[in-house]
Every structure is written in structure tokens, then in C-alpha cells.
N, C-alpha and C positions, 0 to 999 in steps of 0.2 A: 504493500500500500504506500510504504514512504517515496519508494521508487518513482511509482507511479505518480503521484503528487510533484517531485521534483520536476520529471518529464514534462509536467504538464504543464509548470511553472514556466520552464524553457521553453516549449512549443510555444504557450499564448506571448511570449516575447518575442521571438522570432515574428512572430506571425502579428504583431501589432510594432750529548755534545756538543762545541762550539765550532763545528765543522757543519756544511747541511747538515749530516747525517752520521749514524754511526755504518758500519761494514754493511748489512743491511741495507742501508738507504741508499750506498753507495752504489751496491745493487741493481737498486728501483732508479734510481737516476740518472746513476751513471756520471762522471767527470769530463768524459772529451769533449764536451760541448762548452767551450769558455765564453758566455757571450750573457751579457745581464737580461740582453730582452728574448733571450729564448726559454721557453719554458716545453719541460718533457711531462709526457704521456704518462699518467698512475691508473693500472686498474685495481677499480674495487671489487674482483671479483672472491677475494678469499670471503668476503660479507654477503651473506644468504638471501638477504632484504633489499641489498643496495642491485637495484635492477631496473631498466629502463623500460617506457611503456610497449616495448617488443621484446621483453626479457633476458635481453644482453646485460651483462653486468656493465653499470655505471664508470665513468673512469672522469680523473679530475690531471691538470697541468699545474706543473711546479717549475721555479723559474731553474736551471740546472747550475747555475753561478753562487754561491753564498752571497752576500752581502756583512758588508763591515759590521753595520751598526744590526740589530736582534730587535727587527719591527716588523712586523707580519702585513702583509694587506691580504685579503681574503674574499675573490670578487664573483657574485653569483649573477650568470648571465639571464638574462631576459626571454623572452619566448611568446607570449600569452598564454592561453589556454585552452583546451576543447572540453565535452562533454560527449562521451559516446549517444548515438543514435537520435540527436537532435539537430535539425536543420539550425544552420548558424552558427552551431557551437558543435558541430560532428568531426569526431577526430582523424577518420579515415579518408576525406580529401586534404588536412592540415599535414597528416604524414605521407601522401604520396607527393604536395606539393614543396614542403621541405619537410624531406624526409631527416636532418639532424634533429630536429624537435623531438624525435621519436625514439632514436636508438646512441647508441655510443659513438664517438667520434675515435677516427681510429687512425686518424694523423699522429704519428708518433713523435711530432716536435709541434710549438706554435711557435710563431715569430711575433713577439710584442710589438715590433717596431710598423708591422702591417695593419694594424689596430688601431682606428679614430682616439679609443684611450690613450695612445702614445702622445696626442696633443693634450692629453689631461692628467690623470688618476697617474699613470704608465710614464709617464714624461720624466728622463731622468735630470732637467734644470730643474735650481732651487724656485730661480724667479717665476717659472709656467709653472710651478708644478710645488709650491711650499711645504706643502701635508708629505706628501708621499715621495717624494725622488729617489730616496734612500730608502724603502723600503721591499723587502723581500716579495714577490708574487707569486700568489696562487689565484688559478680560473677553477671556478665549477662551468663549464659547457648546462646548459638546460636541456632535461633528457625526460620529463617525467609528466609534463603540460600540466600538471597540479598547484603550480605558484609554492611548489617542494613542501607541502603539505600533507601530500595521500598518502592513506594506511590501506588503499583498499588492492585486494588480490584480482588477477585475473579471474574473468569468467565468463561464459558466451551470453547471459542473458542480463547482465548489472552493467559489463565493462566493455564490449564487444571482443573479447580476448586481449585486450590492453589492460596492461597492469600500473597501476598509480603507485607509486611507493617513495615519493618525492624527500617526503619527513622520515623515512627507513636511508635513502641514499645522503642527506643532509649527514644525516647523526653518521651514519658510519664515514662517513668524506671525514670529521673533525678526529671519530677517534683512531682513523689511519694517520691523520697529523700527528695526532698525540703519539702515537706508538712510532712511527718515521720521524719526526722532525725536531726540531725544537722551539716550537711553539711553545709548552709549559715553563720553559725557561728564556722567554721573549720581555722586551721591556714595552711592546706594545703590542696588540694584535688589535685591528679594524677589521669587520665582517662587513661589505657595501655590496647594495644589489640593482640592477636596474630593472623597473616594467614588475614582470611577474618576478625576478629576483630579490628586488625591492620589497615583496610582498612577502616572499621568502624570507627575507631578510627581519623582516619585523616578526615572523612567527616563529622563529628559531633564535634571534638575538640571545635571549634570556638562557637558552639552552644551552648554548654553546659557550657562553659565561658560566654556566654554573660546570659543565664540564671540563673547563679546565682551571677551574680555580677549585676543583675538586684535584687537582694534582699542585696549582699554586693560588692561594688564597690568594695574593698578592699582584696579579699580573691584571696591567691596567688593559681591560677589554671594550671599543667602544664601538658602536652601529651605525649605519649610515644608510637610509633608505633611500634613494632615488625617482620619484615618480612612480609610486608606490601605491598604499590602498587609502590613501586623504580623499575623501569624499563628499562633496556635500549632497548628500545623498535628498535632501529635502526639493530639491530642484530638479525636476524632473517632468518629461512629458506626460500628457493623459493618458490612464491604465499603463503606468510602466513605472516598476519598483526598481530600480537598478540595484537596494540592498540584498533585497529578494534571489534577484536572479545571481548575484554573486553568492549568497547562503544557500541558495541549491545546488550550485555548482560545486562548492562545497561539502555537500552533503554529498554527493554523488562520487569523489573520491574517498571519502570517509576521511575529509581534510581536520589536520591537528594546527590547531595553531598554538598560541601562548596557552603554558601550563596552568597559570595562578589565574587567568580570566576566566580558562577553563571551567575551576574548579568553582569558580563563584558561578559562571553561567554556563552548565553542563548542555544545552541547546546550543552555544556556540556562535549564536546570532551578534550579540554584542563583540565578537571576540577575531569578525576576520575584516573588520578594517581598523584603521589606527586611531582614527576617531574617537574611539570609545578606548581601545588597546591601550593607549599608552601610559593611563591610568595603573597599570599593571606592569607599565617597562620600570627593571629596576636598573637594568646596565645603561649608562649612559649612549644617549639618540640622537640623531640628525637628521630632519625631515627636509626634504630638498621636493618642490613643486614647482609646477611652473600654473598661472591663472588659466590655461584654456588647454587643457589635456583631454583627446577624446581616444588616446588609447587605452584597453582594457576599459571604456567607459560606455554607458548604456543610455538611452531613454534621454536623449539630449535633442536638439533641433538645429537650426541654423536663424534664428529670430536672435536678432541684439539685442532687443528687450530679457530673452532667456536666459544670454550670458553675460550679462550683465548683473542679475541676477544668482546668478552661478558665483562668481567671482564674488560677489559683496559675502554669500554663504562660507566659499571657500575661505576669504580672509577672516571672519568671525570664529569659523574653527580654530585658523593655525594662533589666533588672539588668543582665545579662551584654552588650548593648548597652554601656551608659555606662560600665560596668567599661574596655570593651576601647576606646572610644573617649568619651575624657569629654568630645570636641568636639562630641557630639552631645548636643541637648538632647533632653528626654521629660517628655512629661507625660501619666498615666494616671490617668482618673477612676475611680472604681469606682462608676458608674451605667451603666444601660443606654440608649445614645441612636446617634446614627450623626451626626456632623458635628458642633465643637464650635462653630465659627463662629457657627453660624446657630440657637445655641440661648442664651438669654439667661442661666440658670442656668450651662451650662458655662464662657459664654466672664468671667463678672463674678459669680459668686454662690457656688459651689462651691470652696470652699478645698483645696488637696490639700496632704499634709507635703512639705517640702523632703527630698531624698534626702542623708542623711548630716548633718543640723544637731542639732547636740545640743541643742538647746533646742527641739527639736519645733516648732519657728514650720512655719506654714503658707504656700501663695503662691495666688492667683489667675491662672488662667489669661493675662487679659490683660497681668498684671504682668510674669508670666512671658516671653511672647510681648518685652515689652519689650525685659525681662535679654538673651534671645536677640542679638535686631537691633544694641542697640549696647551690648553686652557692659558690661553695667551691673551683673552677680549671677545669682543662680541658676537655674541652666537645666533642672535635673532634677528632677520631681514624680512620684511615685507614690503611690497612694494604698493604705488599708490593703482588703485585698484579701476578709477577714472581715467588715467591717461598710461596707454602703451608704452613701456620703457623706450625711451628715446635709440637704445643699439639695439633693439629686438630685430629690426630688420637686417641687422647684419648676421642673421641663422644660416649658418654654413649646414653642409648635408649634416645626415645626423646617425648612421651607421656605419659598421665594418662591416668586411666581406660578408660576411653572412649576415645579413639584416635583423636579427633577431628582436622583437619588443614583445 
């Protein structure tokens, strides 16, 4: 019967060591690759769980160079998502038409330097690139279309013989870290995601902090969502829930998200956007937005009156956010883009006002991102909500090779 109700929810929407590694890792990684922006091929296959929605075992990239300084970056690719057996959200034309969504990647090196990131996150200058130049890289590839939340098995009549196990490939991705690398003896580790990573990223934050501070109590762990599940979800067209249709979507991989909202709202409804979530984040957060996001987004129009509207809801969230929690940072554009990462206007061009500075000074994303990481200054941007950032038009493309959102 629940099935059946989710379906139907979908259907009426549609239709309206101080080395890498020890001998071991040496191993898995290997040394003759000296080069900072290549990162090698890990499978997860010895993990029973960790399996992609065509049942290949999951596999993640690690950069194969050490790095000086013991700072992790931890970066979970994007994707969207399907739902078996419903028009619009059916996962059997998403996997014949990129087929990577669906299975393991099986390039046995990546070159960072081919990656729109490399103009941001990736970038080994101090000046483009403050937060991270210096830090160690790991990719999770998106393999699982679940927003890395599903607990649910394969089966021909719930799943179409696709298997969900997003939040099973998550947890074991950290603890092959744990057991390979030296992450528990890191003096930073950031977990950032874009799109459906993003989303990822906020329902396993807490996880993945308590997992390794379950080996170092001490190790400073912080999150970074990207265009993520910030929603104003009150704004929306006639007959169309967009909370709804993302909670059944939900439902339908038997999606985990945050433990401790979990437990307070065992339905789960409150628990899979950030909206309500963050109430719950105990690991320090970074919510990165832009004002006019229609990816992974439902039940919207093309009426400026709508977005207009949209945007006034969106800003009263990320407000009433840092209101209630000022250890959360925010930063909202008023351009229309989807990922700020991997757009070179949002993440270095685009000035947004600092929230609450009486001198009206402005901050750049990247600067920002900085203040974040080592608590250097100001964490909170929004931007004014009436008038278009004055560089929004200079949005360069906005993916790598494989276009993933």
C-alpha cells in the first residue's frame, strides 16, 4: 500500500602513518604516479553493501601524491535522481542515457586538472583557491541516484532490479578511509557535495563526524553543502507539493538521512531537507545557494511574480537559519545558476553583502569558504534579493566532462 501511494504521488506530479598510507595503501594506490592533480581508482568491493544501482561494487578516487600539510577535502559528486517505474523520474532511460549514474567508473586514474573544480575547490593557488590549495583529494563518483541515502535492496516489483544503497556505499567509502589512510590523524577533514551530493552531504555530515572522532575525538570535521536541499518549499504551483514528491522519493529508496532528526521524526518528512535538518547538525555547516535554482527543483513556473516570491521565501529561511544557529555559515547569490563551485563568477567574481556589517562591505564566495574552514571572519552572505548581482552575468559554463547535477 505505501508503495502504491508513493507511485501515485509521483505519477499525479508528473502528470500535473605520515606517508598516504601504510604497505597496504601503498598497495591500493600505488607511488608511480607523482603528480598532485591525479587521483587513483579505490574499489569498495571487499564491502557487501557498498554497490551500485546495477550491483557492481562502488569505487571512490584518491589523489596518489601525499600532500605536506594533513587536511582532507572529501568531495561527493552530483547526479540527480530517478525513481523506478514512474514517468519523469524513471530510472531506466537516466541509465541508458548516462549510463555513469548507474554503475562504477572504471577509469583507473582521474586527472584533476580536467575538472571545472580545478578553477575552484581543486585549484592548487593560494589566491583562486584560499580554503583548499593545500589540501589532500578524494572524489566519490555518484553511482547510486538516491542523493546517497538508500537502504533499499534490489527487487523486480519495488526497484525494477536496481539496487539503492547510497547511505551503505557512503559509510563504507569513510570507513575504507579510516582503515587506508590517514584521515583519523588529519588536522582537518571537509566532506562538500554538489546537487544530489550536496544532499548527501547534509545527511551523512553528522555520520561521518561521529565516525571518526570515534577513532579521534579531536579532529576538527566541517561540511559544506552546495546547492543542496534549501527549499522554500511554501512557493509553489497549483496541486504540486514539491516537499511531497521529494518525501516519496525518498520513501521509495528506503532513504536514511540524519540520525538524531531521525529519531525525533521517525516519518522522516521533517528530516530530508535542511530547512528543518539543520536544527539537528551538530558538526559545523556551510550552506552555499544561489536565489533561482531549478535543478533537482519541482512545481515552479516561469511568472516573475513566482520568483520573486520564491527568492523573498528562500532569503527568510537562510535568515531565520543563522538567526537560530549563527554556527552555521550561508551564503546566497541572487543569480540564477545551480552549483557555485564549478562556476567561475560565483565561486571569485560575484560579491555578496556580509549579513549584519554596518559598513555594507561585501565578501567573495571563496573568501568566504575560507572564514568558514579556519574560523578567520565572516560566515554569513546574502545577497539583496530585489536587484540581480551586478557579475551574475558573467556565469561561465558550469560543468566537467561528465555533466553531472
Amino acid at each position: 500500500m505505501v508503495t502504491f501511494i508513493i507511485l501515485s504521488v509521483l505519477l499525479m506530479v508528473t502528470q500535473c602513518s605520515e606517508g598516504l598510507v601504510s604497505n597496504h595503501e601503498e598497495e591500493l594506490y600505488g607511488q608511480n604516479v607523482k603528480d598532485m592533480n591525479m587521483l587513483k581508482l579505490v574499489s569498495l568491493e571487499n564491502y557487501e553493501k557498498a554497490i551500485t544501482m546495477d550491483g557492481t561494487p562502488a569505487v571512490y578516487y584518491i589523489q596518489t601524491e601525499d600532500t605536506q600539510e594533513r587536511k582532507m577535502l572529501i568531495y561527493l559528486e552530483g547526479g540527480g535522481f530517478c525513481v523506478p517505474r514512474v514517468p519523469g523520474f524513471e530510472c531506466l532511460p537516466r541509465c541508458e542515457k548516462e549510463p555513469w549514474l548507474c554503475t562504477a567508473y572504471t577509469d583507473p586514474f582521474m586527472d584533476a586538472s580536467e575538472f571545472k573544480l580545478h578553477s575552484s575547490i581543486w585549484n592548487p593557488e593560494p589566491d583562486m583557491n584560499p580554503a583548499f590549495h593545500d589540501f589532500f583529494k578524494v572524489y566519490m563518483p555518484y553511482s547510486s541516484s538516491d542523493v546517497y541515502s538508500g537502504t533499499r535492496d534490489a527487487s523486480f516489483l519495488l526497484t525494477n532490479n536496481y539496487t539503492f544503497h547510497g547511505k551503505y556505499i557512503f559509510e563504507s567509502f569513510i570507513e575504507d578511509l579510516i582503515l587506508n589512510t590517514w584521515i583519523t590523524s588529519a588536522d582537518k577533514v571537509v566532506l562538500m557535495g554538489e546537487s544530489a551530493g550536496a544532499m548527501g552531504t547534509e545527511a551523512n555530515c553528522d555520520k561521518m563526524a561521529d565516525m571518526l572522532h570515534a577513532h579521534n575525538p579531536d579532529l576538527d570535521v566541517r561540511c559544506i553543502t552546495d546547492s543542496g536541499s534549501m527549499y522554500p518549499y511554501s512557493v509553489h504551483t497549483h496541486n504540486c507539493d514539491p516537499h511531497l514528491i521529494e518525501y516519496a522519493a525518498f520513501e521509495s529508496w528506503a532513504g536514511k538521512t540524519d540520525e538524531s532528526c531521525l529519531a525525533d521524526n521517525p516519518t522522516g518528512f521533517p528530516c530530508i531537507s535542511i530547512n528543518d535538518g539543520y536544527r539537528y547538525a551538530e558538526t559545523p555547516l556551510l550552506v552555499l545557494m544561489s536565489s533561482q535554482d531549478t535543478i533537482i527543483r519541482f512545481c515552479y513556473s516561469d511568472d516573475p511574480l513566482f520568483w520573486g516570491e520564491w527568492k523573498a521565501e528562500l532569503e527568510a529561511i537562510g535568515r531565520l537559519m543563522i538567526q537560530d544557529r549563527p554556527d552555521i555559515g550561508m551564503f546566497i547569490a541572487n543569480c540564477e545558476y545551480h552549483v557555485s563551485n564549478t562556476n567561475a563568477a560565483a565561486w571569485s567574481m560575484m560579491r555578496v553583502p556580509i549579513v549584519g556589517n554596518a559598513n555594507g562591505e561585501s565578501i567573495l564566495l571563496k573568501d568566504l569558504i575560507y572564514n568558514f574552514v579556519y574560523d578567520a571572519g565572516p560566515i554569513h552572505a546574502i545577497d539583496d534579493m530585489d536587484n540581480i548581482n551586478e557579475n551574475c552575468n558573467s556565469m561561465a559554463g558550469s560543468h566537467h566532462v561528465k555533466p553531472l547535477l
